[in-house]
N, C-alpha and C positions, 0 to 999 in steps of 0.2 A: 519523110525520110526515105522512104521506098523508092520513089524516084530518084530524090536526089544519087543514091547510094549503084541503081542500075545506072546513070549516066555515068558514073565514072569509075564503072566495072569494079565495086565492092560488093561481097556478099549480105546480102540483109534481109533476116526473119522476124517478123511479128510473131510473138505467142500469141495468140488468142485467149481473152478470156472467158468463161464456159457462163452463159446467161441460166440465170436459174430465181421461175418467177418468185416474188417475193412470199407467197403462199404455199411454197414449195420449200424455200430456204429452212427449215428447221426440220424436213423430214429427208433430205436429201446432203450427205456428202459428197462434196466435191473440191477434189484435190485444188492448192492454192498454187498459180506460177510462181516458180522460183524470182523471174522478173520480166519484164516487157520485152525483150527482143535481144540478139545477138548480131553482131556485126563481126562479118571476117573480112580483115584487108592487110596487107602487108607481111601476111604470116603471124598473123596476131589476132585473137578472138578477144571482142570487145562483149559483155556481156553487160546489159544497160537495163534501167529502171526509169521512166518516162515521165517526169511530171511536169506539170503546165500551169498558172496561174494567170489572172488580172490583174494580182494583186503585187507587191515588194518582196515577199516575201513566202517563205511554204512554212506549215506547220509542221513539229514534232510528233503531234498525234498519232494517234495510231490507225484513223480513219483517214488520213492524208500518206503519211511516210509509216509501211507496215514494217513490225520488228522480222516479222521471216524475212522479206524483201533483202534488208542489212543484214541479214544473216548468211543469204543464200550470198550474196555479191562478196560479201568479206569471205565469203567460202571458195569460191571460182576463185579470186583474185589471188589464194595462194598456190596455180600451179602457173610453170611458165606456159611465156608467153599469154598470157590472161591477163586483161582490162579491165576492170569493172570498177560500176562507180553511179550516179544519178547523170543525167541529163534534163536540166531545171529550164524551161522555158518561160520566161517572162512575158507572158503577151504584151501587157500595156507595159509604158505607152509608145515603145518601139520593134515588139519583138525582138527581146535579145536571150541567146542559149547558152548556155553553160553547162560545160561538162565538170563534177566534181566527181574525182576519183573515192571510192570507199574509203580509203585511208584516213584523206582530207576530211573527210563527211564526219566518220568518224570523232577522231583528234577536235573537232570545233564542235561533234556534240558535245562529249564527255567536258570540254572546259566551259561551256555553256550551262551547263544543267547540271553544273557542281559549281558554279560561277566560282572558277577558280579564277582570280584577279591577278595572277602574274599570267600573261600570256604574250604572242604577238600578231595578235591580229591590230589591222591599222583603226579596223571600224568597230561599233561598237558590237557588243556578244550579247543575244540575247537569249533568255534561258529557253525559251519555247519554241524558235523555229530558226531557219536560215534564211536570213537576208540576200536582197538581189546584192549589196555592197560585200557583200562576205562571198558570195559565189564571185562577182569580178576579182575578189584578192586573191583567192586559195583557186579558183575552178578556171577553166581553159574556156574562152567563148569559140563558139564555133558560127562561123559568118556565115551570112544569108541572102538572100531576096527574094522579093516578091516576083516571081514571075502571074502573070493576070491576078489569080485568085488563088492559090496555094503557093506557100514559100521554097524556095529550093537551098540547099545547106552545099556549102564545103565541107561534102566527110574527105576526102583526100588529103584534103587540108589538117582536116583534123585528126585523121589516123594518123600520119607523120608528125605530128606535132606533139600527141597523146604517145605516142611511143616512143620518142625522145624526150617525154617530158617523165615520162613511168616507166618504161621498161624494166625490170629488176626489183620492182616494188613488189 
């Protein structure tokens, strides 16, 4: 995304985060990111959470999607002009991306994991994680390709389209 985001002149930072050896984890505090990276384009700060799978689908876990993570992003998302939301990348078996807004993430946990049975989603809901069919319903894909050996994205694409898709949210 770093590249993709300098070729067509949007801002974009990776947090880092702080490696800390496994023999050390229990004597060592160290602060948790809010989320994986910020995107500024349009006069809009996108504030994003990174995950990537092999698999259909991502879990609810808490070693997979952490509860600060959704906390911090439903926090940013309520000042203006603020985006926030997951970016679920589907590797197999086509690399396809999807952005879901915190809202959406949201709203399809909570009727998942209380399987509330009046809803409208088209596919079905399962209570432990989000499906790649639930991210195409609810989530915004953002297009790609393979240039050699690393993929390159339309963020332009997808800021315009994220911001008239969210703006006011």
């Amino acid at each position: 995304m770093q590249q993709s985001s300098k070729d067509c002149g949007i801002f974009f930072t990776r947090i880092k985060d702080t490696y800390i050896p496994p023999e050390l984890r229990m004597k060592i505090k160290v602060t948790k990111n809010d989320y994986d990276c910020m995107l500024f384009g349009q006069e809009h700060l996108f504030t994003l959470e990174l995950k990537s799978t092999k698999e259909k689908r991502f879990s609810f876990d808490e070693s997979i999607i952490k509860q600060h993570q959704i906390d911090k992003l439903e926090e940013a998302s309520q000042f203006s002009n603020v985006i926030s939301g997951f970016i679920f990348n589907f590797r197999e078996p086509e690399n396809r991306v999807f952005f879901v807004h915190i809202k959406d993430f949201l709203d399809y946990k909570y009727i998942a994991q209380n399987q509330i049975k009046e809803h409208n989603y088209k596919n079905k809901v399962n209570k432990s994680s989000i499906s790649l069919a639930i991210c195409e319903e609810i989530g915004l894909e953002i297009k790609g390709f393979k240039k050699r050996v690393k993929w390159h994205y339309h963020l332009k694409d997808f800021v315009l389209s994220a911001i008239e898709r969210y703006e006011g949210q």
